[in-house]
DRENDO-1510 file (C-alpha; in Angstrom, 1 decimal, always signed):
<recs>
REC; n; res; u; v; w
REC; 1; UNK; +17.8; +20.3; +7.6 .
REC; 2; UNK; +17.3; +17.6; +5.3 .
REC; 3; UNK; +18.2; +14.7; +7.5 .
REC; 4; UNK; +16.5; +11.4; +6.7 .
REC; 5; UNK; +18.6; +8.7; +7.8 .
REC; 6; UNK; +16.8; +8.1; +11.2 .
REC; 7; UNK; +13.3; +8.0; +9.3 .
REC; 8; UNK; +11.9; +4.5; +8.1 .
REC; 9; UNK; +11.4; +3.8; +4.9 .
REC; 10; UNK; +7.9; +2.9; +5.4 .
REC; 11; UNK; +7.4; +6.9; +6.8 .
REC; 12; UNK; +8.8; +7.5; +3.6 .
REC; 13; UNK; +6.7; +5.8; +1.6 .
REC; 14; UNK; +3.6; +7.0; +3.4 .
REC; 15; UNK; +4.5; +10.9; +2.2 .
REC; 16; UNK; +4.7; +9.6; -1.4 .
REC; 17; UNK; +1.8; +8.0; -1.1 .
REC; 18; UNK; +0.5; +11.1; +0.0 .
REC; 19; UNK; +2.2; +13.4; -2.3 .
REC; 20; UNK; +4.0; +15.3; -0.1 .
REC; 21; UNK; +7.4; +14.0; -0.4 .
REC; 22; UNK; +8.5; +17.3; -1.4 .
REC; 23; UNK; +7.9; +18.3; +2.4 .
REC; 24; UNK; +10.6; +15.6; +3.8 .
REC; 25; UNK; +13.1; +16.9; +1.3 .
REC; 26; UNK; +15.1; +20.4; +1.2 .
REC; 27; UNK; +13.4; +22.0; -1.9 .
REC; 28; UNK; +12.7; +25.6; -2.6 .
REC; 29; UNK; +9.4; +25.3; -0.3 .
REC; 30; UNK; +11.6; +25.2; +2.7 .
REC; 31; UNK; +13.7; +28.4; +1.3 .
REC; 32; UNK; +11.1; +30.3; +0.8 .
REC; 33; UNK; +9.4; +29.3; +4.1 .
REC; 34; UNK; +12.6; +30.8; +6.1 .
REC; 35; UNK; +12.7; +34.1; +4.0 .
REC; 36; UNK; +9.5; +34.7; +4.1 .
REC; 37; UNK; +10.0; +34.4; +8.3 .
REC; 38; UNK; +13.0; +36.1; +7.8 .
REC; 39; UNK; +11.3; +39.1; +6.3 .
REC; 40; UNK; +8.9; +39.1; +8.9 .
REC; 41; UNK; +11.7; +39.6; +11.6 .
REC; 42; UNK; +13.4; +42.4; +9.6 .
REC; 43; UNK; +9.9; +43.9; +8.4 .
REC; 44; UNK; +10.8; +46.6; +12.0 .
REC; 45; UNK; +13.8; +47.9; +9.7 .
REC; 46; UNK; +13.9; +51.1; +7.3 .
REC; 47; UNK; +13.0; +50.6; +3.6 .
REC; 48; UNK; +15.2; +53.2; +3.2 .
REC; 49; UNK; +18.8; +54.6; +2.9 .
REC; 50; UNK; +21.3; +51.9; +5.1 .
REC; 51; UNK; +18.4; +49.8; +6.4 .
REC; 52; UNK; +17.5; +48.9; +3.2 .
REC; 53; UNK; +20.5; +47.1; +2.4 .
REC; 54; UNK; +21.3; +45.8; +6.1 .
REC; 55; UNK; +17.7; +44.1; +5.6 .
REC; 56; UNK; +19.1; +42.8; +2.2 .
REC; 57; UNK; +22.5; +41.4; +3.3 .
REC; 58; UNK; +20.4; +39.7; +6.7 .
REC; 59; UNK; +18.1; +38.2; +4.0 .
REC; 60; UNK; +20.4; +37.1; +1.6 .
REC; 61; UNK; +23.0; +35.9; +4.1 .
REC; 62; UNK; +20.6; +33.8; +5.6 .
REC; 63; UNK; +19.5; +32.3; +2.8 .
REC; 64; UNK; +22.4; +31.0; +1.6 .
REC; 65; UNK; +23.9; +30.2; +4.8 .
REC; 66; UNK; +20.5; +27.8; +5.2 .
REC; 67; UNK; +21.3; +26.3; +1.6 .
REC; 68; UNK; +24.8; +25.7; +2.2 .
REC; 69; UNK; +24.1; +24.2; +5.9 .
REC; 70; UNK; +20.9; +21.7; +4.2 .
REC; 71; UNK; +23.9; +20.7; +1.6 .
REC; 72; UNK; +23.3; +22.9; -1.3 .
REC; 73; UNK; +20.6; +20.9; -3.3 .
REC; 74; UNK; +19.7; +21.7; -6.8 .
REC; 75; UNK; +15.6; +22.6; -5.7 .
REC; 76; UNK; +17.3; +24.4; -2.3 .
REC; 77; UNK; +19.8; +26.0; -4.4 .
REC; 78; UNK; +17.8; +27.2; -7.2 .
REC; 79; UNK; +15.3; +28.8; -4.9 .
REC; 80; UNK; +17.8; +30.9; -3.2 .
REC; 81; UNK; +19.2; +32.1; -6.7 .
REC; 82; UNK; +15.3; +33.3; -7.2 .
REC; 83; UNK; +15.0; +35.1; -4.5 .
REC; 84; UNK; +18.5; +36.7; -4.0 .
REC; 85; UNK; +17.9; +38.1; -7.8 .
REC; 86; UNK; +14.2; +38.8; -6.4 .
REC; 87; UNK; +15.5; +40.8; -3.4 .
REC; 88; UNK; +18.6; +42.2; -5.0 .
REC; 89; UNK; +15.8; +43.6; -7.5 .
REC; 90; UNK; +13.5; +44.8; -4.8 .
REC; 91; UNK; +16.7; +46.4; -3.1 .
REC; 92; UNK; +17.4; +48.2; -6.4 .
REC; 93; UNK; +14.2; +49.5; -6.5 .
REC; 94; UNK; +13.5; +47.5; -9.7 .
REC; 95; UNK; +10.6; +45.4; -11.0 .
REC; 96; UNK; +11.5; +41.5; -11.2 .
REC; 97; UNK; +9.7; +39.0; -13.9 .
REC; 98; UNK; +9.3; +36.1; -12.9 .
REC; 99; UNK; +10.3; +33.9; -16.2 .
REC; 100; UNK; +13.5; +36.2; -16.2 .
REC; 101; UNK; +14.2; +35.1; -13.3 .
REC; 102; UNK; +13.9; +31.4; -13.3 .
REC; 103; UNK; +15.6; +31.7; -16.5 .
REC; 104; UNK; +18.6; +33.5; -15.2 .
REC; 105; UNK; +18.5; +31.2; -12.0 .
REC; 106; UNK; +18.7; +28.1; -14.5 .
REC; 107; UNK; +21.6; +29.6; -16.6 .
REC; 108; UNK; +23.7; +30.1; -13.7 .
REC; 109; UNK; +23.4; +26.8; -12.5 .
REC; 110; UNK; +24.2; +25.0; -15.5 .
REC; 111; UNK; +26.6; +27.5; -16.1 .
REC; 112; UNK; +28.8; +26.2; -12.5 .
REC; 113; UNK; +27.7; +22.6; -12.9 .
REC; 114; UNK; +26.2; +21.4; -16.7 .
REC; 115; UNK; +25.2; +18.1; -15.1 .
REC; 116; UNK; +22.9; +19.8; -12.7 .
REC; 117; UNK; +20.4; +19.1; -16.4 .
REC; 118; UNK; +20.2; +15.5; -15.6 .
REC; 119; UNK; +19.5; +15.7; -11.8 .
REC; 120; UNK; +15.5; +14.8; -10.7 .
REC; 121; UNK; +15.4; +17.4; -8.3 .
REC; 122; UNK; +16.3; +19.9; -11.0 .
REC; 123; UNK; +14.2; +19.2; -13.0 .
REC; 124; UNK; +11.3; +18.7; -10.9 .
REC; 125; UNK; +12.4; +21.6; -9.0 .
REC; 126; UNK; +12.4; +24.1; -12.5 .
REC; 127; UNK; +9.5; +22.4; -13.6 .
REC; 128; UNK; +7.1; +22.7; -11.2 .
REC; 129; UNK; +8.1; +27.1; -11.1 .
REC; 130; UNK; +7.5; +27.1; -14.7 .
REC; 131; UNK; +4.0; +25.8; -14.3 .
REC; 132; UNK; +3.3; +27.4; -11.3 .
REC; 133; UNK; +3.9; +30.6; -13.0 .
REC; 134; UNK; +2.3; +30.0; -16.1 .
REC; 135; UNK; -1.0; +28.3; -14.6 .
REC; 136; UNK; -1.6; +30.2; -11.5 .
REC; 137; UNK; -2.5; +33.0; -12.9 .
REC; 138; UNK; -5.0; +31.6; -15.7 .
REC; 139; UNK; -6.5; +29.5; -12.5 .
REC; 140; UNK; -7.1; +32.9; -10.8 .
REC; 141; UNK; -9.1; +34.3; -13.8 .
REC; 142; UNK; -11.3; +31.5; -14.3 .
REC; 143; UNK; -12.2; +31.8; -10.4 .
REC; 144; UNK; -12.3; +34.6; -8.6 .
REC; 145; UNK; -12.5; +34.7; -4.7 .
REC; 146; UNK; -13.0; +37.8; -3.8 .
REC; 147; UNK; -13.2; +36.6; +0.2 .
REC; 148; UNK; -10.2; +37.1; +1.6 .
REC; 149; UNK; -10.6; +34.3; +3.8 .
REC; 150; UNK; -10.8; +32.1; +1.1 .
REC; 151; UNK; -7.9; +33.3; -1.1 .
REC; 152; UNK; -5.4; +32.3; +0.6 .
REC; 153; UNK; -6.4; +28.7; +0.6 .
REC; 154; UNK; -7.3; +29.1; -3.1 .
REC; 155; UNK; -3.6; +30.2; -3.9 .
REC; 156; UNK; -2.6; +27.1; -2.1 .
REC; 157; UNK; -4.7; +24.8; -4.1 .
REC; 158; UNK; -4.1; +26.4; -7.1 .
REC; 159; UNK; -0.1; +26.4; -6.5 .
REC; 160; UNK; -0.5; +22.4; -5.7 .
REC; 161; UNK; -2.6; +22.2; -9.1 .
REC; 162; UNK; +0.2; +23.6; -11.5 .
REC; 163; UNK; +3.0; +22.4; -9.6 .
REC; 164; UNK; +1.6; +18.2; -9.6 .
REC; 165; UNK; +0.6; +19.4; -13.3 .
REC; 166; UNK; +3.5; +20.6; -14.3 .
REC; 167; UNK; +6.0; +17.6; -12.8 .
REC; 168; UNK; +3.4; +14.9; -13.0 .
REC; 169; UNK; +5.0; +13.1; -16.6 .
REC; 170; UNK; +8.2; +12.9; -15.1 .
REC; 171; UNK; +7.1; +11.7; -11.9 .
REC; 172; UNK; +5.6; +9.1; -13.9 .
REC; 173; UNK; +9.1; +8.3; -15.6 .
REC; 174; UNK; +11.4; +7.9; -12.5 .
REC; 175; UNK; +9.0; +7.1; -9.7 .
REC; 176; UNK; +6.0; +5.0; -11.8 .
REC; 177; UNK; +3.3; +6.6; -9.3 .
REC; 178; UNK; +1.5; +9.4; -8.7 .
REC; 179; UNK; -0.3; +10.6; -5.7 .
REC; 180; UNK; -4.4; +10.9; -6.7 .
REC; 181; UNK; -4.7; +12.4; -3.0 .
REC; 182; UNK; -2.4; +15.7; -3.0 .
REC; 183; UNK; -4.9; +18.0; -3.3 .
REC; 184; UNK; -6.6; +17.0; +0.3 .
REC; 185; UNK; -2.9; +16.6; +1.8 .
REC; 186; UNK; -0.9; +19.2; +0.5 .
REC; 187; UNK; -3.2; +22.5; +2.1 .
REC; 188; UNK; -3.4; +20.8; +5.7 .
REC; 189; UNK; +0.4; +19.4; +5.6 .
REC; 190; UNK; +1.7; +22.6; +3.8 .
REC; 191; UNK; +0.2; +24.8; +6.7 .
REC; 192; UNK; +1.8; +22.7; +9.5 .
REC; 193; UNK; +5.2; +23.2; +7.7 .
REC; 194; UNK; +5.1; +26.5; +7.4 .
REC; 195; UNK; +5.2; +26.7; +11.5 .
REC; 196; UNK; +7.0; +23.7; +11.7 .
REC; 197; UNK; +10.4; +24.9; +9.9 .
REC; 198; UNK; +10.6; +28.4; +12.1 .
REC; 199; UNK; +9.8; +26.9; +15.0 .
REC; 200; UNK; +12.0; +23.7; +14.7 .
REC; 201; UNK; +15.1; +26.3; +13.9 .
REC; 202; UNK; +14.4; +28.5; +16.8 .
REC; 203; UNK; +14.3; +25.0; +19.2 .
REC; 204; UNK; +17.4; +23.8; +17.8 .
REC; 205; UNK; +18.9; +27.4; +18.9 .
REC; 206; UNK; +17.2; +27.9; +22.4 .
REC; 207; UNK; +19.4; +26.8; +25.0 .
REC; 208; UNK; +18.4; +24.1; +27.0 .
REC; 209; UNK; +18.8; +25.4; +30.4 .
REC; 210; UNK; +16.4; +27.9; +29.4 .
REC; 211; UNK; +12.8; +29.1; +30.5 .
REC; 212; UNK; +10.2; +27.5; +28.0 .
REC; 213; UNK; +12.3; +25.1; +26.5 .
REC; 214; UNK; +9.7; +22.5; +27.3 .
REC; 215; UNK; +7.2; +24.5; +25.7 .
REC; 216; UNK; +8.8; +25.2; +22.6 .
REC; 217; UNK; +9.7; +21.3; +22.3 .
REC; 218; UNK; +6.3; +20.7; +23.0 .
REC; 219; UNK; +5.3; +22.5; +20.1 .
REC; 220; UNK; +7.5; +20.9; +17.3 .
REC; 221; UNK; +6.6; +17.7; +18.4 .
REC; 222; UNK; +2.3; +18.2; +18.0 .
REC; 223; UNK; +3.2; +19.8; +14.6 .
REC; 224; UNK; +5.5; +16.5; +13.9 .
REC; 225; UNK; +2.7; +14.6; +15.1 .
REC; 226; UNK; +0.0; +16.1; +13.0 .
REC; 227; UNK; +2.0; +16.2; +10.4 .
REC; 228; UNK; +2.1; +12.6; +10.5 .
REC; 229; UNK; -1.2; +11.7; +11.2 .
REC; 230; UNK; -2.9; +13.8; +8.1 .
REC; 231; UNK; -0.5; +11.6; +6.0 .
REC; 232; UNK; -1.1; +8.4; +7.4 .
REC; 233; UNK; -5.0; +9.2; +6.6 .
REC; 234; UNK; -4.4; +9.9; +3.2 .
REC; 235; UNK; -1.5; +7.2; +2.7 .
REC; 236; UNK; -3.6; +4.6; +4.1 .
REC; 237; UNK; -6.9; +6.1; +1.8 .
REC; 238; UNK; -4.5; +5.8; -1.4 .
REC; 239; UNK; -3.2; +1.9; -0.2 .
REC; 240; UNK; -6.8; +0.8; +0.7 .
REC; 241; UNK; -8.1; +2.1; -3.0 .
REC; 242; UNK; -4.8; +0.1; -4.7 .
REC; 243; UNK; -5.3; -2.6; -2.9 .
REC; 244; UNK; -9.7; -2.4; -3.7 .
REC; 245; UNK; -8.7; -2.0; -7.5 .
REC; 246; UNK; -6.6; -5.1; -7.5 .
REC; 247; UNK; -9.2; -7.1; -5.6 .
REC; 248; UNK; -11.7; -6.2; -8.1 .
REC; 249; UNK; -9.6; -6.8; -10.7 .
REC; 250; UNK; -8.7; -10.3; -9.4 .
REC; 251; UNK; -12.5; -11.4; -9.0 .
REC; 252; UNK; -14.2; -8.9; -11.9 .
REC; 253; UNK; -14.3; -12.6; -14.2 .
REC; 254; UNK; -16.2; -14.7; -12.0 .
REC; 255; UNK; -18.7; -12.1; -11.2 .
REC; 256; UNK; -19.2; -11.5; -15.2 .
REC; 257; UNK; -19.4; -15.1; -15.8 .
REC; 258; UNK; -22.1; -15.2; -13.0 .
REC; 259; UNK; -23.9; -12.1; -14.0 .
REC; 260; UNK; -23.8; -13.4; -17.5 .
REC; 261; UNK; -25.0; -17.1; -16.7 .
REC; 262; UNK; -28.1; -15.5; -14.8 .
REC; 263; UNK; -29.4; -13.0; -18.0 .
REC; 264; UNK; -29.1; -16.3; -20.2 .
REC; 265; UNK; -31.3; -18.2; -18.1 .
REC; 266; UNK; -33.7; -15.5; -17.8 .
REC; 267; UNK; -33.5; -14.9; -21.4 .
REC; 268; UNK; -33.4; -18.8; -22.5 .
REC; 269; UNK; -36.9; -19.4; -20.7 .
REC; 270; UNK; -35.2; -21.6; -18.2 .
REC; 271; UNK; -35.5; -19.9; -15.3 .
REC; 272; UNK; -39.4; -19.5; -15.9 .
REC; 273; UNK; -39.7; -23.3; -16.5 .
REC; 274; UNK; -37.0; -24.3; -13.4 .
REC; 275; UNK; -39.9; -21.8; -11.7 .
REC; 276; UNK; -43.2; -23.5; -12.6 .
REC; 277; UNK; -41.4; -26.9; -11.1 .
REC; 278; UNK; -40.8; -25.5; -8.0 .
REC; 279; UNK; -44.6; -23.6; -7.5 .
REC; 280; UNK; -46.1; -26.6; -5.7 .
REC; 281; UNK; -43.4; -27.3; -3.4 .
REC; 282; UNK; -43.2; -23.3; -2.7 .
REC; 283; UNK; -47.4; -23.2; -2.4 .
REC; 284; UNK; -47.1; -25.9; +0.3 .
REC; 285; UNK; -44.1; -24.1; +2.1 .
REC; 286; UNK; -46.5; -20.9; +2.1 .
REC; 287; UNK; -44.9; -19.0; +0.0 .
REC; 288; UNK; -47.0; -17.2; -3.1 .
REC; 289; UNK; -45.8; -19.4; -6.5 .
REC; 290; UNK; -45.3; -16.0; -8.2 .
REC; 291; UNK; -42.5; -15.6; -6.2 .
REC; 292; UNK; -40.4; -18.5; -7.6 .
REC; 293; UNK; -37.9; -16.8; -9.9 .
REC; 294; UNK; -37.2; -13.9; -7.6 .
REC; 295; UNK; -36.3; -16.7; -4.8 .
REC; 296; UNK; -34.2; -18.2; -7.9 .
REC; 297; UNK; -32.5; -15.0; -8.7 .
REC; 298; UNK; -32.3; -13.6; -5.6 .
REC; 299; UNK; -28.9; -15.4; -4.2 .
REC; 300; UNK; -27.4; -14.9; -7.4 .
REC; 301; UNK; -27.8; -10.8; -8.4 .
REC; 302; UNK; -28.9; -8.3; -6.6 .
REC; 303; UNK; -29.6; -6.3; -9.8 .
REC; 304; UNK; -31.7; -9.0; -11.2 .
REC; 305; UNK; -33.6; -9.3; -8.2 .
REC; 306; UNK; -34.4; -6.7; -7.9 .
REC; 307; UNK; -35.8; -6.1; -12.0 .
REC; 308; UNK; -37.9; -9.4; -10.9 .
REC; 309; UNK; -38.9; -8.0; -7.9 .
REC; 310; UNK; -40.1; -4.7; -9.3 .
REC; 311; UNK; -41.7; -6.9; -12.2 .
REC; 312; UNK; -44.0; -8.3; -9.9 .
REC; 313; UNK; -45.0; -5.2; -8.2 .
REC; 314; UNK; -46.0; -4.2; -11.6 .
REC; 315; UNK; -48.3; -7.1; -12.5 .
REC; 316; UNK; -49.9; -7.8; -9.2 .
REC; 317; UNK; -49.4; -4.3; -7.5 .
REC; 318; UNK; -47.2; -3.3; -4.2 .
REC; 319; UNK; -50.1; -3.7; -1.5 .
REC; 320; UNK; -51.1; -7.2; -2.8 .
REC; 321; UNK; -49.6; -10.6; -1.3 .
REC; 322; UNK; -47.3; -11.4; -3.8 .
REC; 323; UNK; -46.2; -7.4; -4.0 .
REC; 324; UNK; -45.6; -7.2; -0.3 .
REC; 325; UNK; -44.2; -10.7; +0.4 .
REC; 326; UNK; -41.3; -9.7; -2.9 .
REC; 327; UNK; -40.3; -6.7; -1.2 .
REC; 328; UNK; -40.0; -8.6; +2.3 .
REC; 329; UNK; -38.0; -11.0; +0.9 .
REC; 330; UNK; -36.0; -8.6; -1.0 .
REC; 331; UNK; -35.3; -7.0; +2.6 .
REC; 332; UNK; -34.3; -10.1; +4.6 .
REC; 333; UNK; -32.7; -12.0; +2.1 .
REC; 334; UNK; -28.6; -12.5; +0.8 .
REC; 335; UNK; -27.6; -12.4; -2.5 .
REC; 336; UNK; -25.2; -15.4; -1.5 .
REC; 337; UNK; -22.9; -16.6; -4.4 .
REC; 338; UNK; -21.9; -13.0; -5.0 .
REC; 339; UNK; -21.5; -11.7; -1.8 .
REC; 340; UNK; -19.2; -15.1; -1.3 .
REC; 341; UNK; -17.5; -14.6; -4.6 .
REC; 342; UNK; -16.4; -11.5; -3.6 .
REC; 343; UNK; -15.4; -11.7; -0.5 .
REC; 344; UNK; -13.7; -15.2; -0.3 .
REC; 345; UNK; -12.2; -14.4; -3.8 .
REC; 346; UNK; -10.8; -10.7; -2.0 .
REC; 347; UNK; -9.1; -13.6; +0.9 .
REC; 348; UNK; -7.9; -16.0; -1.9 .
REC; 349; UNK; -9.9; -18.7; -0.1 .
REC; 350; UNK; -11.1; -20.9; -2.8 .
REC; 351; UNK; -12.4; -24.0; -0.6 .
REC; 352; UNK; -15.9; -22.6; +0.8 .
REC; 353; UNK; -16.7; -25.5; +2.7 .
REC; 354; UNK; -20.1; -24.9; +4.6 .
REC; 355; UNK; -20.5; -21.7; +3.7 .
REC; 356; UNK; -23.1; -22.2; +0.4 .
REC; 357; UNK; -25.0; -24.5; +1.9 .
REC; 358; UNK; -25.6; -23.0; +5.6 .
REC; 359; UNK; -26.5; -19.5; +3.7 .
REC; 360; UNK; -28.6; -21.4; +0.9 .
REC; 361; UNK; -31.0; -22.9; +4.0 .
REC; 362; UNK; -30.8; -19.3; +5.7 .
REC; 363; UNK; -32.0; -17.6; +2.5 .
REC; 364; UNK; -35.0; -19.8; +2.2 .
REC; 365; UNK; -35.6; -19.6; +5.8 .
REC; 366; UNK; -35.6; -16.2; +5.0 .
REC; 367; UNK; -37.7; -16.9; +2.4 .
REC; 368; UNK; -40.4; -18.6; +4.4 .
REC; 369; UNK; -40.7; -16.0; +7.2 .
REC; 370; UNK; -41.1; -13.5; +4.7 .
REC; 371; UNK; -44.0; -15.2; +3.5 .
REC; 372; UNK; -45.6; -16.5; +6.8 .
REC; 373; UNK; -45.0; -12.6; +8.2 .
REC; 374; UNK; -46.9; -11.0; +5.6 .
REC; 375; UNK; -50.1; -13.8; +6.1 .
REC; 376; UNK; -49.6; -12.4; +10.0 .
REC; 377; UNK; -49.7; -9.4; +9.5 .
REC; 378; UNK; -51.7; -8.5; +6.4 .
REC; 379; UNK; -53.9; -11.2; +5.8 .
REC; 380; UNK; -53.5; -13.2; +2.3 .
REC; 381; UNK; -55.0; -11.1; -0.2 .
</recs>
């Protein structure tokens, strides 16, 4: 019924994350949801003569009693002014356009109230028909699905397509967002509705004191409940991304001025000459001398690690010493200052304490058993 004063506005929040606020709102989804119900109820009557327009009045009626009762919102009310000319056409036994239609629906809106122009839902409302009727069918000739298990969730994703499409500027303009996600939630949500809105109607109806009351209650609240829980998934996947993009943003400098510091070394010769220092300490530690600027890299990139790594497979082959003992230590080793600049700079935690030095001595630790395992176990040639 359109009632959202009880719901949180973090539940709120959640379905726009999704992009299926539309759902918590009366729109013309709901309107057509109980006519097409509607028509399934009255589907037993003639097609012809006085049943024919008993089936009409029941449809109509209905529809506008549900507008009037939800509060007569522009997307609510322009719906039922579609499909009352729609019907009215049908009862006449004539054939309905459907640009004529929303066009004639618009005109006698603005006609009653002129301001209805500068209302959201309006224009959302008119906006998504015009491109559902204008894309849907082009979408349906660039695929076809012939199976008729597939077509009807095809329509679906195609209807979400042209209507996010078509409203997606202006949801830009008064909301500043956009869902990236709707595609996933709107077929699984969308299908819950559709049982949801009959059967929440007929609860509120059914007497109490009735047999299978319990049941019917029962049934609302698991497709509440699902409901829910397909858009907390998606919410919480759309948050977790935000949140990812700013953290990379946030730390994206340090990691190019780290990145950027190790290529000049490499470049500058430094790295090879910081190397040669180290190869007698390394050759009394065990561990092969040719091996110096990969344990130099190493902690730093991951990347460039691994370029030095596959360098020395190249020069001195994979199934010698130094070939085996880089791909060990590739294996068991950390690249350290990145994986702390990323992850203490995602915590804003700028004091790191013990942390370089206690993963520093593990890395060569690292280093060393890598070594001493591959004397074990393969000899030292």
């Amino acid at each position: 019924l359109g009632y959202k004063k009880a719901m949180s506005r973090e539940t709120k929040r959640r379905f726009s994350l999704a992009g299926v606020s539309h759902i918590l709102a009366v729109s013309g989804f709901h309107v057509a949801v109980i006519c097409g119900f509607l028509s399934f109820f009255c589907s037993f009557m003639p097609r012809w003569g006085i049943g024919r327009w008993v089936r009409y009045i029941i449809l109509v009626g209905s529809l506008w009693g549900f507008v009037f009762i939800t509060g007569l919102a522009p997307s609510a009310i322009r719906a039922a002014l579609m499909l009352s000319l729609y019907l009215t056409g049908r009862a006449l036994r004539r054939v309905t356009d459907g640009y004529n239609t929303l066009a004639a629906a618009a005109f006698c809106m603005l006609a009653y109230n002129p301001y209805y122009l500068f209302d959201v839902g309006f224009q959302l409302s008119y906006l998504a028909v015009f491109f559902i009727l204008f894309l849907v069918p082009r979408f349906k000739e660039w695929i076809v699905v012939r199976n008729p298990l597939l077509a009807m969730p095809w329509e679906w994703i195609t209807v979400s397509i042209a209507a996010q499409i078509g409203t997606a500027l202006l949801c830009f303009y008064y909301f500043g967002q956009f869902s990236t996600v709707f595609l996933f939630t709107n077929l699984p949500v969308t299908l819950l509705a559709m049982f949801l809105i009959p059967f929440a109607f007929f609860w509120l109806g059914y007497p109490v004191d009735f047999c299978g009351y319990d049941w019917i209650q029962k049934i609302v609240e698991g497709l509440v409940h699902g409901m829910v829980r397909v858009v907390d998934v998606f919410s919480a996947l759309t948050q977790g991304a935000g949140e990812g993009l700013s953290v990379v943003i946030r730390i994206l400098p340090a990691l190019a001025a780290l990145l950027t510091a190790v290529y000049m070394l490499r470049a500058s010769g430094a790295m090879d000459a910081l190397a040669a220092v180290l190869s007698p300490v390394l050759g009394a530690l065990g561990i092969p001398p040719e091996t110096a600027a990969l344990l130099l890299v190493r902690p730093v990139s991951g990347s460039g690690a691994l370029a030095v790594g596959s360098q020395l497979m190249e020069q001195y082959g994979p199934d010698s010493a130094v070939g085996r003992t880089a791909a060990v230590m590739l294996g068991c080793s950390e690249t350290t200052f990145y994986t702390v600049a990323v992850y203490f700079g995602a915590a804003g935690i700028r004091r790191t304490r013990y942390t370089i030095p206690a993963a520093l001595t593990a890395d060569l630790a690292a280093f060393i058993a890598a070594a001493w395992a591959v004397r074990l176990c393969f000899g030292g040639e």
